[in-house]
C-alpha positions in Angstrom: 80.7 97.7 82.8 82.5 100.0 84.4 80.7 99.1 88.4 81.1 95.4 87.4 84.7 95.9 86.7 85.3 98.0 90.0 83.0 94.9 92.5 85.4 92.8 90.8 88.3 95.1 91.7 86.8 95.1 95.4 86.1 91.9 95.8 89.7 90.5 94.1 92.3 93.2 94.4 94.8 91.4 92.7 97.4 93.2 89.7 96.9 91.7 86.6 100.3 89.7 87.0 98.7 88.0 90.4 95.3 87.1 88.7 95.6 83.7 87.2 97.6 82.5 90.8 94.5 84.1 92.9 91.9 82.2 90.8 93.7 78.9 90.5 94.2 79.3 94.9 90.9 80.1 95.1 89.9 77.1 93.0 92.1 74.8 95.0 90.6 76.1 98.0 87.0 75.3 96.9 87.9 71.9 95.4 89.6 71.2 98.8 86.8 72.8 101.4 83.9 71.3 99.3 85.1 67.7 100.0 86.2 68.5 103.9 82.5 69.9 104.2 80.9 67.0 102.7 82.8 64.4 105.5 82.0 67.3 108.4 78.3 66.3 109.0 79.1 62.8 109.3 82.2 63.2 111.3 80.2 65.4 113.9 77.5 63.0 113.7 79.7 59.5 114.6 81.0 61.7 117.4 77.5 61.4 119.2 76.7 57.9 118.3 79.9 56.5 120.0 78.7 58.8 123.2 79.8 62.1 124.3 81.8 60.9 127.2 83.9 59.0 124.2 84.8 62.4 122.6 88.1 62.9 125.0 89.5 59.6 124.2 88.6 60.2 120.0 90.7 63.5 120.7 93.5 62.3 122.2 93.6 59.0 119.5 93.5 62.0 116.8 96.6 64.0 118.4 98.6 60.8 118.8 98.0 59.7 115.3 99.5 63.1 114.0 102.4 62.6 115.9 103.3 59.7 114.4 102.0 61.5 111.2 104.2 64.5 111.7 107.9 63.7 111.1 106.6 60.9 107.8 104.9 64.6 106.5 108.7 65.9 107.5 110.6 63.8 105.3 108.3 64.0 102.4 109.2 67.8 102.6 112.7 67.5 103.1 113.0 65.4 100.2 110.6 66.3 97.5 109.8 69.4 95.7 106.7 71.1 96.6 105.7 70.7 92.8 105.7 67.1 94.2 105.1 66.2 97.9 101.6 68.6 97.7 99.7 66.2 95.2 101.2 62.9 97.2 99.5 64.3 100.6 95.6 64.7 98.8 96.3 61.2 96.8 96.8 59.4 100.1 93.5 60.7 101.2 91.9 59.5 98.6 93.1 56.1 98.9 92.1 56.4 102.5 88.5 57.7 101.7 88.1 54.7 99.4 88.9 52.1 102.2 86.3 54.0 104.5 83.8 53.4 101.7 84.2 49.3 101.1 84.7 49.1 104.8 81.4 50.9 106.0 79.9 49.2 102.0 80.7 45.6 103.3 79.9 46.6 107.1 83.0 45.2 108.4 83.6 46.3 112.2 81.1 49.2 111.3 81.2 50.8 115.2 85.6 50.7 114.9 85.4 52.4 111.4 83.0 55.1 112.5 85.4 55.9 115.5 88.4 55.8 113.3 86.9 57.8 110.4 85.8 60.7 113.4 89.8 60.6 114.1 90.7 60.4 110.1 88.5 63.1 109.4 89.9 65.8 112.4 93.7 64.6 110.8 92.7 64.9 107.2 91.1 67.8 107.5 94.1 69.9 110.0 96.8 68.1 107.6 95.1 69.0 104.2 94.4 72.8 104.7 97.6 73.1 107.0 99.4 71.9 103.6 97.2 74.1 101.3 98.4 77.8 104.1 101.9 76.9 103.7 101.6 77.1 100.0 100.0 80.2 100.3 102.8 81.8 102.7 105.7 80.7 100.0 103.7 81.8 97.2 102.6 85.1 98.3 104.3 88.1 100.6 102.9 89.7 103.7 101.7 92.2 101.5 99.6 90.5 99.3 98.2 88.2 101.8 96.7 91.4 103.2 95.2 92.1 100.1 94.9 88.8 98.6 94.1 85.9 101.5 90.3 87.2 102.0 89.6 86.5 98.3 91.4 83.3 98.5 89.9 82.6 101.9 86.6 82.4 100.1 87.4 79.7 97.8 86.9 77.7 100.7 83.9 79.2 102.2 82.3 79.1 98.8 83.6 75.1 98.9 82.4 75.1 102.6 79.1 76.2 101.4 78.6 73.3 98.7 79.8 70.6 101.0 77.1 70.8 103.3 74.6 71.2 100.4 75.6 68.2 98.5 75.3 66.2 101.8 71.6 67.6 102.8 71.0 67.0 98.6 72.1 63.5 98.5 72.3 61.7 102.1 69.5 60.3 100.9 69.6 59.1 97.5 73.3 58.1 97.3 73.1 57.0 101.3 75.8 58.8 103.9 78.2 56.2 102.6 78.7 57.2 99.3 79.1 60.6 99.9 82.9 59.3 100.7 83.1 58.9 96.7 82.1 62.6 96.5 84.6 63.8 98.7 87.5 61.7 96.9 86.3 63.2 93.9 86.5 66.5 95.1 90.2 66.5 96.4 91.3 64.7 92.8 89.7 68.4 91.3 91.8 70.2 94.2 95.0 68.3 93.2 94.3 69.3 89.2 94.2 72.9 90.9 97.9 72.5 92.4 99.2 71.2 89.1 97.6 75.0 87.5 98.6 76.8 90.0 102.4 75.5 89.7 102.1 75.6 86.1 100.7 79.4 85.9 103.5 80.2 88.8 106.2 79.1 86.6 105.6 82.3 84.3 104.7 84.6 87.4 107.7 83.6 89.1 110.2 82.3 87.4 112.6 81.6 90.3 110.7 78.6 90.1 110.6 77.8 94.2 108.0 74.8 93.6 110.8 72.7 91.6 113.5 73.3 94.9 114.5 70.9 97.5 113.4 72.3 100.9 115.8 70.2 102.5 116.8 70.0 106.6 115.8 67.5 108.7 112.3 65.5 109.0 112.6 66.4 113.1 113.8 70.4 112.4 110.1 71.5 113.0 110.8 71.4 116.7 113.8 73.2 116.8 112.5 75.7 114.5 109.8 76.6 116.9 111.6 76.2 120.1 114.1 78.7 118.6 112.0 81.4 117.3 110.1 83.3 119.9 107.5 84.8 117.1 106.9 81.2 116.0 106.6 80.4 120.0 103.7 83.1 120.3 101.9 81.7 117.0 101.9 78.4 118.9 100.2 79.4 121.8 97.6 81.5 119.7 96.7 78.5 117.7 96.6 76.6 121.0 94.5 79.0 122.8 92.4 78.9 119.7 91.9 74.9 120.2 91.1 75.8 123.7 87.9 78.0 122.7 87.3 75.6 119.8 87.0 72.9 122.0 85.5 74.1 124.8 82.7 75.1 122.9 82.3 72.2 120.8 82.0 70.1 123.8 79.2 72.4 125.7 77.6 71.6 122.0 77.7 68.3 122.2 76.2 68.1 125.1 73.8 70.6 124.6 72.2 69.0 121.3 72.9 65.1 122.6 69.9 66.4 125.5 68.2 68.3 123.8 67.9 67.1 119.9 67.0 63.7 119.4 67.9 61.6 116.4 70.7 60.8 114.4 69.2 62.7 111.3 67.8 65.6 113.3 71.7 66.3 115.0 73.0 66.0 111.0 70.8 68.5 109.9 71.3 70.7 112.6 75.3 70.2 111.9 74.7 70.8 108.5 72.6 74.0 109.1 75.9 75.4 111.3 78.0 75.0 108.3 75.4 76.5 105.9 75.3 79.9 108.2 78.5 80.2 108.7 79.1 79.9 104.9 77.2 82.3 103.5 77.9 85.3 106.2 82.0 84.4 105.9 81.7 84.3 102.2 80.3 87.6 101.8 82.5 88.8 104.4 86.1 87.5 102.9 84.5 89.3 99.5 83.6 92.6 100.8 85.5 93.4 103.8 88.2 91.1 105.0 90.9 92.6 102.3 90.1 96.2 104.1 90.2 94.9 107.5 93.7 93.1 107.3 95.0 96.5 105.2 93.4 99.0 107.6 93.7 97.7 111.2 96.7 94.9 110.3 96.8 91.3 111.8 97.0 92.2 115.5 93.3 94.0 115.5 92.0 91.3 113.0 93.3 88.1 114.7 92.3 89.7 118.4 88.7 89.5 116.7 87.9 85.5 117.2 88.9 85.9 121.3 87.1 89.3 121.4 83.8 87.0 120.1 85.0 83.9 122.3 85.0 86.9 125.4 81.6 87.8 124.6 80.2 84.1 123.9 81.8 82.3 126.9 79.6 85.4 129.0 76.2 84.5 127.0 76.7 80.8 127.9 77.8 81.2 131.3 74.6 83.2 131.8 72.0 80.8 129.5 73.8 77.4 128.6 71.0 76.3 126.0 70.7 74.9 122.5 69.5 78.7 120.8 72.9 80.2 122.6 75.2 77.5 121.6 73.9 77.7 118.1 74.6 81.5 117.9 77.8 81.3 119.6 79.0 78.7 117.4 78.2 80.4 113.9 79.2 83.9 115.4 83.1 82.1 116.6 83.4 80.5 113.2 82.0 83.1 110.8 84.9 85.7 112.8 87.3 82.9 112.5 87.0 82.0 108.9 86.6 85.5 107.4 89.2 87.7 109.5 91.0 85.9 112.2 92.5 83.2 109.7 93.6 85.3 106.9 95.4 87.3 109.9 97.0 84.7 111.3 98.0 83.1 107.6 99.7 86.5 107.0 101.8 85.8 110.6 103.4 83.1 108.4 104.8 84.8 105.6 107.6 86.7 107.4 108.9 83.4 108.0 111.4 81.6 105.8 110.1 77.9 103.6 111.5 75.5 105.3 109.4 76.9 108.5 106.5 77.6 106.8 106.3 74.1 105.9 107.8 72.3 108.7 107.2 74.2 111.5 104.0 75.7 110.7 102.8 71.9 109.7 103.9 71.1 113.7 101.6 74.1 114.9 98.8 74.1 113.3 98.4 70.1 113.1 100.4 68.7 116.1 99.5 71.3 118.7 96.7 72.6 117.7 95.5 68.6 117.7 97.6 68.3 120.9 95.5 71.4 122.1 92.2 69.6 121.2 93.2 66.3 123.5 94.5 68.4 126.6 91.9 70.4 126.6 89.0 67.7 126.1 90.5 66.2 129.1 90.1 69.5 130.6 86.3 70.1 129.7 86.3 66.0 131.5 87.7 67.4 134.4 86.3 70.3 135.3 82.4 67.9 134.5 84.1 65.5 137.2 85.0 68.4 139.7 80.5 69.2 139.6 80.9 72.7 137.2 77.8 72.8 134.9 78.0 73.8 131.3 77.5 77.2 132.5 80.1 77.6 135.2 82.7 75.7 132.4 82.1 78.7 129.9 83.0 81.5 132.8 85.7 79.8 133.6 87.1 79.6 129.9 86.6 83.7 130.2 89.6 85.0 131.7 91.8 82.8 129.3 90.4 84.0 126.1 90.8 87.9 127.4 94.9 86.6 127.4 94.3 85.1 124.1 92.9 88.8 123.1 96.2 90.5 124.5 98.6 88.0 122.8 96.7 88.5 119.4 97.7 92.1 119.3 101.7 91.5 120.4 101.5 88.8 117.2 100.2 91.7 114.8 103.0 94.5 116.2 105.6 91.7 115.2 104.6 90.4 112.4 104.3 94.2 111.1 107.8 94.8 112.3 109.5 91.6 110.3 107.2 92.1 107.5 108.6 96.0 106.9 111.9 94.7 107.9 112.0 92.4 104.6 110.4 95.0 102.7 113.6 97.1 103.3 115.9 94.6 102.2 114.1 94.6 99.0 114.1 97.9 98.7 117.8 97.7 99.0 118.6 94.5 96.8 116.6 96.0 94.0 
């Protein structure tokens, strides 16, 4: 009893008073992963079918749809209660998903709806966890993200891990279609898990936060960020971070459009990324990311993902081929999922609420959406200029070694601001 009760300990190192809000996040987190995951395969797999030279212009439709998204997202904020304006975002997606399902059902305009669900699907799922961090900043201090965001982190994993599972399990009996219904399902559990979670915050903080107005401007995002210099260096992290993402994903696409051949042979082999990627960040987020973030803090631990980019971008300028790719693409994700983005969720709670909904929203939807279009155009141009896959990866090298540097200028902030507030605490209590 007594080694169960210390892995449990380990693996959620939250205080009694925290442990009902750590489950009910890490619940929500599942529930909301599980359904993204589901949709994922089937996204990446309309992405071929419309052609690979098609991906840049599916981008760039995805980053202007969230700008027209952003400031509507703005002015729920502004002028609902969190306790409110979180479960309107994840009902909207459900009506959405629904539509998708009698559209593709009745095969109306099936070629449109595939590209717009690939779009939908990169907006949902930025908009939908985006919402879900920014609940996690205002619940929860800089110090208990260190210790708590890992466990939490692997809600989702553990969601990420089930979503590909139920779509290998029943692509075939229920048909990629219905799967839709499955995903809507899921995000109805995930809202059920906001609804807890403000309920069992009530008694844990009693300041009640969830039932206040955020207030300001559906537009202040923009001059949040353009006056905060921090918030200007999380920017260009999460855009340098869109730059890697991208750059990769495209060399991917290319590589298994040549080289694997059939609609439901690219699926699995989407399917089989997620899978991996699962399993090694769950055990990670459970064992080890709670020490990292408290040992080495959220410079060392964000500067992980660019060190693995560094490392990866070599490999493929070297051996562009499917086996590479593969590894590259787990290795990136796995370091992402389990240690970089706990880190840079942490950057956010040394930030006051109206930012950490309005302005984090902009950079981790808009630009880091933006981010994908520019940078697809890039990964174009550099194909039109004659570069091969290979020569594209060693030219992506030198920026990811900046990317490394400003990681570790983000952490020596963020640690500064964080034991700033901690004083004024101190002092206040």
């Amino acid at each position: 009893m007594t080694a169960l009760h210390r892995w449990l300990t380990r693996a959620m190192p939250a205080t009694p008073q925290e442990r009902a809000a750590a489950l009910w996040s890490f619940a929500y987190f599942f529930t909301l992963l599980a359904g993204y995951y589901v949709l994922r395969p089937l996204r990446d797999q309309m992405g071929i079918a419309g052609g690979v030279r098609n991906l840049p212009w599916l981008f760039t439709a995805t980053f202007v749809t969230l700008l027209v998204a952003q400031p509507l997202y703005g002015a729920l904020v502004a002028k609902l209660p969190r306790v409110r304006f979180i479960p309107i975002v994840y009902h909207f997606f459900v009506a959405n998903l629904v539509l998708f399902w009698l559209l593709l059902t009745l095969d109306i305009e099936a070629v449109v709806v595939a590209r717009v669900f690939f779009v939908w699907v990169s907006v949902f799922n930025l908009f939908a966890v985006a919402v879900f961090w920014s609940f996690m900043a205002d619940l929860f201090t800089a110090e208990q993200g260190k210790r708590l965001f890992g466990f939490i982190g692997a809600g989702g994993t553990a969601g990420a891990l089930l979503g590909p599972a139920l779509t290998i399990g029943l692509s075939v009996p229920l048909g990629p279609v219905n799967l839709l219904l499955v995903a809507a399902t899921l995000l109805e559990l995930a809202v059920f898990c906001v609804h807890r979670l403000e309920r069992t915050v009530t008694v844990y903080a009693p300041a009640q936060p969830e039932r206040q107005v955020i207030g300001g401007s559906a537009f202040a995002a923009l001059p949040e960020l353009i006056r905060s210099p921090y918030l200007l260096g999380v920017g260009a992290w999460v855009s340098l971070l869109s730059f890697g993402a991208t750059i990769l994903y495209f060399e991917q696409a290319h590589i298994v459009a040549a080289q694997v051949k059939g609609a439901g042979a690219q699926t699995r082999v989407f399917a089989g990324i997620d899978l991996a990627v699962s399993l090694l960040t769950l055990a990670t987020q459970i064992l080890v990311t709670a020490r990292v973030l408290k040992r080495f803090g959220t410079g060392f631990s964000a500067g992980a993902l660019p060190a693995i980019y560094i490392v990866g971008f070599a490999a493929l300028a070297l051996s562009p081929t499917l086996a590479v790719v593969l590894v590259v693409q787990v290795a990136q994700r796995w370091m992402h999922f389990a240690i970089a983005n706990p880190a840079r969720q942490v950057f956010y709670t040394v930030v006051g609420r109206e930012e950490k909904y309005k302005a984090k929203n902009l950079i981790d939807v808009v630009i880091y959406r933006g981010s994908d279009a520019l940078y697809g155009w890039v990964f174009d141009g550099l194909q039109a200029l004659g570069l091969k896959l290979g020569a594209i990866a060693l030219v992506a090298l030198p920026v990811a070694a900046g990317w490394f540097i400003l990681s570790a200028a983000l952490g020596r902030t963020q640690e500064r601001r964080a034991l700033a507030a901690q004083k004024v605490l101190t002092r206040e209590g």
